[in-house]
Backbone as CSV, one residue per row, in Angstrom:
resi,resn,N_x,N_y,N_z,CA_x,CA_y,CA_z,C_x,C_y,C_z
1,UNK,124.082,114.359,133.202,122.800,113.799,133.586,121.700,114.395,132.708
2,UNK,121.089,113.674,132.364,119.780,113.864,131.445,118.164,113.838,132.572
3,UNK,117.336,114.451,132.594,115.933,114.338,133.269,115.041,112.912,132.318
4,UNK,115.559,113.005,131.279,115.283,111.511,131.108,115.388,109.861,131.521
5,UNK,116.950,110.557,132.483,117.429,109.550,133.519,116.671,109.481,134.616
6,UNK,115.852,110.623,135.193,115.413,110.486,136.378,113.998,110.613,136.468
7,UNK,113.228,110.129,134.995,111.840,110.390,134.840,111.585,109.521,134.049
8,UNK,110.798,108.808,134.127,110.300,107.855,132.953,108.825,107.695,133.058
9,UNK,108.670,107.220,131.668,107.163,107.131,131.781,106.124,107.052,132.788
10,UNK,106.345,105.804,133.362,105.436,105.382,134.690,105.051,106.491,136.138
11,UNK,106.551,107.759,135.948,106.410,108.540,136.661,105.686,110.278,136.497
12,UNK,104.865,109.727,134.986,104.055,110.987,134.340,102.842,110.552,134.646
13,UNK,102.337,111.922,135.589,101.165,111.427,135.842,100.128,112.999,135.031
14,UNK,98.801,112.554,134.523,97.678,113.727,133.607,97.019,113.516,134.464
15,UNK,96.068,114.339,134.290,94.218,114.043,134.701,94.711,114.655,136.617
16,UNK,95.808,115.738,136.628,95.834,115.797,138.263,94.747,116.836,138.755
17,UNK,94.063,117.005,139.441,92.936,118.022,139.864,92.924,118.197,141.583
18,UNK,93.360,119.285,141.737,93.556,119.813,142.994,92.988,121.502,143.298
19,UNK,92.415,121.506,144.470,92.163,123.345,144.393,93.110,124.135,144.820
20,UNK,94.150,123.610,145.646,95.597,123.977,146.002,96.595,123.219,146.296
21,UNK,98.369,124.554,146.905,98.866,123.618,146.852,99.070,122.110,147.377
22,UNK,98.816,122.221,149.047,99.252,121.022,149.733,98.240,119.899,149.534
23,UNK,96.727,120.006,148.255,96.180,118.879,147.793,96.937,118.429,147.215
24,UNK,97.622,118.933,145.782,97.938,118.761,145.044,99.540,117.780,145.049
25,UNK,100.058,118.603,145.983,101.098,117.759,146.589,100.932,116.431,147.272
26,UNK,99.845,116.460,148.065,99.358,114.836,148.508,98.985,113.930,147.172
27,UNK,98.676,114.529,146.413,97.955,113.700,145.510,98.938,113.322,144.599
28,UNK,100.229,114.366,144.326,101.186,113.431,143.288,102.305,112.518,144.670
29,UNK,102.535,112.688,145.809,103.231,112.120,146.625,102.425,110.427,147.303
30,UNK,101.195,110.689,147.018,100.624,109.428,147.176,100.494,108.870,145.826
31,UNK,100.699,109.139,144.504,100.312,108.728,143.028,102.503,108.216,143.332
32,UNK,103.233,108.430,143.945,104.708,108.557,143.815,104.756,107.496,144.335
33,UNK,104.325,107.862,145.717,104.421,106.251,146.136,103.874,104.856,146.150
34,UNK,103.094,104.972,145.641,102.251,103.404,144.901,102.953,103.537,143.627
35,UNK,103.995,103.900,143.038,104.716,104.016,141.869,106.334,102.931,142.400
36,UNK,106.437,104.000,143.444,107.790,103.635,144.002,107.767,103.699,145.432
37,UNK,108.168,101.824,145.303,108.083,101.671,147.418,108.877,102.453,148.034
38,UNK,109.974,102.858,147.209,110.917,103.753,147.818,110.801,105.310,148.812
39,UNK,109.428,105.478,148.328,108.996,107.193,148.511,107.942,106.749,149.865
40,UNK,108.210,107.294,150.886,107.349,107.123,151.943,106.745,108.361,152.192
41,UNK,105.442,107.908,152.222,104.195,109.780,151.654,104.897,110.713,152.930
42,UNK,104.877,110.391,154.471,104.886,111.398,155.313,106.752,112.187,155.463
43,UNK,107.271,111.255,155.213,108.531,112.353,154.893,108.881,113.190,154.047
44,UNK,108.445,112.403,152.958,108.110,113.407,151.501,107.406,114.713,151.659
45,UNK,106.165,114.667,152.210,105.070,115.403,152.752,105.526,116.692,153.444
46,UNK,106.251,115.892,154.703,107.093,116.929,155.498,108.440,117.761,154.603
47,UNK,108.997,117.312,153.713,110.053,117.969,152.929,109.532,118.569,152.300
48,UNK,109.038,118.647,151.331,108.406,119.643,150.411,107.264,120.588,150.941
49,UNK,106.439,120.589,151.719,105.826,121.591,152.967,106.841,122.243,153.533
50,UNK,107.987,121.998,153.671,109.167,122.783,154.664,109.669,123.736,154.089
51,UNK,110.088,123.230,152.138,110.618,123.859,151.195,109.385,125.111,150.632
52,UNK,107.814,124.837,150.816,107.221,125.624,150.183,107.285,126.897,151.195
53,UNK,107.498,126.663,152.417,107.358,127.248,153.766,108.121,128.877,153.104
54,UNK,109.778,127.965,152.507,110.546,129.094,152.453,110.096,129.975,151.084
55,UNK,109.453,129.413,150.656,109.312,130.314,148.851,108.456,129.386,148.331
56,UNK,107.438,129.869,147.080,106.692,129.118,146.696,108.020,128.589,145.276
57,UNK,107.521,127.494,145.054,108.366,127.067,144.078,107.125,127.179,142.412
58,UNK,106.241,127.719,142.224,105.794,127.956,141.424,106.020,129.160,140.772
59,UNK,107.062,128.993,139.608,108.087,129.922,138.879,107.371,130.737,138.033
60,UNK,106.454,130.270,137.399,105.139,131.019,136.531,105.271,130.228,135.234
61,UNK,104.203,131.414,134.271,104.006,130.863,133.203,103.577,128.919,133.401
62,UNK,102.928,129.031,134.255,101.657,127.493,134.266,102.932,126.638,134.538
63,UNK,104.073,127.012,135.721,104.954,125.599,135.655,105.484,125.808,136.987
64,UNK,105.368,124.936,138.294,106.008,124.835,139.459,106.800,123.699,139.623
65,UNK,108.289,123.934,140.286,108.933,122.732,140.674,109.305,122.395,142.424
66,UNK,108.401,121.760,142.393,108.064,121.449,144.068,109.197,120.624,144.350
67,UNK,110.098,120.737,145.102,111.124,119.870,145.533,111.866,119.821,147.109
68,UNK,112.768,118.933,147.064,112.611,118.666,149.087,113.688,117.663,148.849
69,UNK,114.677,117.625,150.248,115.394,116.637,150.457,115.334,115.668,151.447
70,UNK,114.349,114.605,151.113,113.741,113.332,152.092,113.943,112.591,152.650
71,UNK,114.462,112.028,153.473,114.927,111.210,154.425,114.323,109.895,154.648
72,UNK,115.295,109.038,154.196,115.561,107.658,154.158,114.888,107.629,152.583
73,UNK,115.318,108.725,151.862,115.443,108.572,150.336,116.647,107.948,149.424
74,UNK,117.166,106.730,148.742,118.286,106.737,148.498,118.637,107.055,146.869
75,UNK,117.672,107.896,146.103,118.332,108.125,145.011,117.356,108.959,144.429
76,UNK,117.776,109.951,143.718,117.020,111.118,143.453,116.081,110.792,142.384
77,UNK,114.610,111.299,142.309,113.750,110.630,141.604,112.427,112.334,141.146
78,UNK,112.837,112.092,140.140,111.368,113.229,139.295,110.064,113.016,138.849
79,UNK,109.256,113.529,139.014,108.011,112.836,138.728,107.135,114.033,138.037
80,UNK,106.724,114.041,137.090,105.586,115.098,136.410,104.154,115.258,136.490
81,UNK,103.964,116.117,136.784,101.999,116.160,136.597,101.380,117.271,136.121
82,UNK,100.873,116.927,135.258,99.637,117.965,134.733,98.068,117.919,134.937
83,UNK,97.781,119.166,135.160,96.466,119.287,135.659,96.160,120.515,134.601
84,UNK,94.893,119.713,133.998,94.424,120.684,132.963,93.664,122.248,133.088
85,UNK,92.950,121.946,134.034,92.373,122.709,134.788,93.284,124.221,135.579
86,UNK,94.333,123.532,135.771,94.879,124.573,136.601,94.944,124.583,138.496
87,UNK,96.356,124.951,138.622,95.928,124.892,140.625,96.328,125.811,141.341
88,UNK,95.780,126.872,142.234,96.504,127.751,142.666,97.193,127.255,143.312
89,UNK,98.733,127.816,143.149,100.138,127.618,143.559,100.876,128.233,144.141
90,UNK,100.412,130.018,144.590,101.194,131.151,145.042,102.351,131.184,144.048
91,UNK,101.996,130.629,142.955,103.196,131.472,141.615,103.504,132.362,141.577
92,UNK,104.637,132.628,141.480,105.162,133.894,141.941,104.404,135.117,140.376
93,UNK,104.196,134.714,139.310,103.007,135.325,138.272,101.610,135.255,138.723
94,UNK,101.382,134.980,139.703,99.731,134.455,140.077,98.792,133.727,139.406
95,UNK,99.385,133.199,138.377,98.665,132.128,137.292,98.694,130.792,138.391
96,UNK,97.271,130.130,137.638,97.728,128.901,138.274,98.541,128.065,137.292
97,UNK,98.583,126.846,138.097,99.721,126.220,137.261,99.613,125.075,137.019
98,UNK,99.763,124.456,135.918,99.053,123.246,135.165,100.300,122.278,134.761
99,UNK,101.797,122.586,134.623,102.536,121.578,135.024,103.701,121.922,136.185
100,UNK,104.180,120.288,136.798,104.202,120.152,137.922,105.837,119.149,137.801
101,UNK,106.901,119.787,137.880,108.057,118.680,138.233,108.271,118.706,139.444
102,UNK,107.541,117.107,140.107,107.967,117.245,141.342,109.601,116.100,141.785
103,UNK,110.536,116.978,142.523,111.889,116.633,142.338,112.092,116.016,143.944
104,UNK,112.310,114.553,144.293,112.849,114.445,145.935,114.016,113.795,145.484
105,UNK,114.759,113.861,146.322,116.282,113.835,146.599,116.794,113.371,148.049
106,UNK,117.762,112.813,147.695,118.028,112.119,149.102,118.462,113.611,149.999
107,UNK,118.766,112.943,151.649,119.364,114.631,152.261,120.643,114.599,151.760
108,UNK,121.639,113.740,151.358,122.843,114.311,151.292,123.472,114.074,149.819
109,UNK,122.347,114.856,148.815,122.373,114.704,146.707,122.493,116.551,146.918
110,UNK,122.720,117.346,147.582,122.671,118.627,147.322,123.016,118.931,146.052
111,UNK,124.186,118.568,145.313,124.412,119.147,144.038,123.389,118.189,142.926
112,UNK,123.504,117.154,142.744,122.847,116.540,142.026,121.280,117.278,141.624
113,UNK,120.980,117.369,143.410,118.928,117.885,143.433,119.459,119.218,142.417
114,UNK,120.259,120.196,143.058,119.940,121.241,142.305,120.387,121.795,141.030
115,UNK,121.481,120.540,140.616,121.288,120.158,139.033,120.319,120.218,138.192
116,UNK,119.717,118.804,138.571,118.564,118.835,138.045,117.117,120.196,138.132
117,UNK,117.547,120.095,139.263,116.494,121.801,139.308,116.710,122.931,138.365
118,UNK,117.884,122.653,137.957,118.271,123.886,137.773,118.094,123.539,135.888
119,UNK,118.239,122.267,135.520,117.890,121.499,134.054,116.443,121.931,133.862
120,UNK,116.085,121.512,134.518,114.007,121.375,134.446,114.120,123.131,134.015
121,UNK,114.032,123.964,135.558,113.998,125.094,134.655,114.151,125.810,133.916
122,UNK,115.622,125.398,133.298,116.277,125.887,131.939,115.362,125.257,130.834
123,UNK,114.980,123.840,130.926,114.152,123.467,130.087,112.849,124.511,130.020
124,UNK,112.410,124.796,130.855,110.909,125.555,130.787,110.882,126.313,130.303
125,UNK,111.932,126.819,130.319,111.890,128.676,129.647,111.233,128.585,128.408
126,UNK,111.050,127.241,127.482,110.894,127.277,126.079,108.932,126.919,125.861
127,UNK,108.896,128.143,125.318,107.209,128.369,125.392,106.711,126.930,124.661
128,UNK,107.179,126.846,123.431,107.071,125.513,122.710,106.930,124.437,123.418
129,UNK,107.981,123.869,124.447,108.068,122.639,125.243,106.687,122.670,125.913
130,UNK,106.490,123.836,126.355,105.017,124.198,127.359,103.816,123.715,127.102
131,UNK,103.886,124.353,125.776,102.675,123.972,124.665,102.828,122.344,124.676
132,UNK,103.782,121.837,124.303,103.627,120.255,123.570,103.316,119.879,125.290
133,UNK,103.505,119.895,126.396,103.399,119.081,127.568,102.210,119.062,127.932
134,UNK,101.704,120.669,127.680,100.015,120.709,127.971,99.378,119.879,126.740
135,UNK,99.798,120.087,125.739,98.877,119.751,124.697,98.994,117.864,124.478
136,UNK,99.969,117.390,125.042,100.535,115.753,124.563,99.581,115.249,124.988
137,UNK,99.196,113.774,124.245,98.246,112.884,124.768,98.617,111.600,125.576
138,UNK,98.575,111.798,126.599,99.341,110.496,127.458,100.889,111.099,127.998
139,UNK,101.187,109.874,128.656,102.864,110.216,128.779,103.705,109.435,128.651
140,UNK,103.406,108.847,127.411,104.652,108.196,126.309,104.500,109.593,125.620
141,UNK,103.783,110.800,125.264,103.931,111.485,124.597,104.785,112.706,125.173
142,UNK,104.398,112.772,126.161,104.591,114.024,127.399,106.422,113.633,127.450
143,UNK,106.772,112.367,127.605,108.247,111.670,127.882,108.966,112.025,126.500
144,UNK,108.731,111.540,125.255,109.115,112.215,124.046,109.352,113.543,123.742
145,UNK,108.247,114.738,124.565,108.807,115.944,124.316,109.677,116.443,125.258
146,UNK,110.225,115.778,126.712,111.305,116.283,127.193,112.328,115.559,126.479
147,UNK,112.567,114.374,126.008,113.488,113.840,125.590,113.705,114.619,123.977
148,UNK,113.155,114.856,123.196,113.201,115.670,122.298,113.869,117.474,122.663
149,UNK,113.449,118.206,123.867,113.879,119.194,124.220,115.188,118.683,124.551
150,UNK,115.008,117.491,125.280,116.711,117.944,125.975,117.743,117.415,124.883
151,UNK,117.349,116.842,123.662,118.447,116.242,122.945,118.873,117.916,121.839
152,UNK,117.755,118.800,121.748,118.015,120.148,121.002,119.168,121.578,122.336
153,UNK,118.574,120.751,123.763,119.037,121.958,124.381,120.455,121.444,125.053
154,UNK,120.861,119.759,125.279,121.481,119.132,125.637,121.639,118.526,126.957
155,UNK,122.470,117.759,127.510,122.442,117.211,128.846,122.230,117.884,129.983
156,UNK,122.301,118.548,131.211,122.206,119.105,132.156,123.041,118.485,133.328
């Protein structure tokens, strides 16, 4: 599986501006679902609030992966956001954090979700990728530099 499979353009969202987390989370879970009828805001809402409950999922170095397993979800779906500005996140570095893979998953994709979780963050580690995501213009550009990372770092 590639994150190129489970992200595409339409699901990169820029320009996100929030003062924390659970704005910030409404705001890409309502930008998700006028994307995709599939994503219904208040279960989503409730999954990923449940998941932040246990640990913040903001890993550091300006990158959190907010994720949750949603109910009456039927196929696992990624969505990106950057906020230039910055959002406090309870990162576990205390930076705020300016990109955003947010990951829902059906309840019963356990390996799949944390596949991919586990891709995204292997992807991050690379300061370079960081740079080009903050720095890309749009997201036909933002989509090119994961697809470019993952064809140097490989499938996941």
């Amino acid at each position: 599986m590639r994150l190129a499979d489970v992200l595409s353009e339409n699901r990169i969202m820029t320009g996100l501006e929030a003062g924390e987390k659970k704005e910030l989370l409404e705001k890409m879970v309502s930008r998700a679902a006028s994307i995709e009828s599939a994503v219904e805001k208040e279960p989503a809402m409730k999954a990923l609030l449940e998941r932040e409950r246990l640990g913040t999922t903001g890993i550091g170095h300006g990158v959190a992966i907010p994720h949750g397993r949603v109910r009456g979800l039927k196929e696992l779906m990624v969505f990106f956001g950057r906020s230039e500005k910055g959002v406090d996140f309870d990162s576990m570095d205390r930076m705020p954090v300016h990109l955003f893979f947010l990951i829902m998953a059906p309840e019963n994709s356990a390996a799949a979700h944390l596949k991919v979780l586990a891709g995204i963050s292997n992807l991050l580690k690379n300061q370079d990728l960081r740079m080009k995501l903050m720095n890309a213009n749009g997201s036909s550009e933002i989509y090119r530099a994961i697809e470019e990372a993952e064809r140097r770092n490989g499938a996941f």
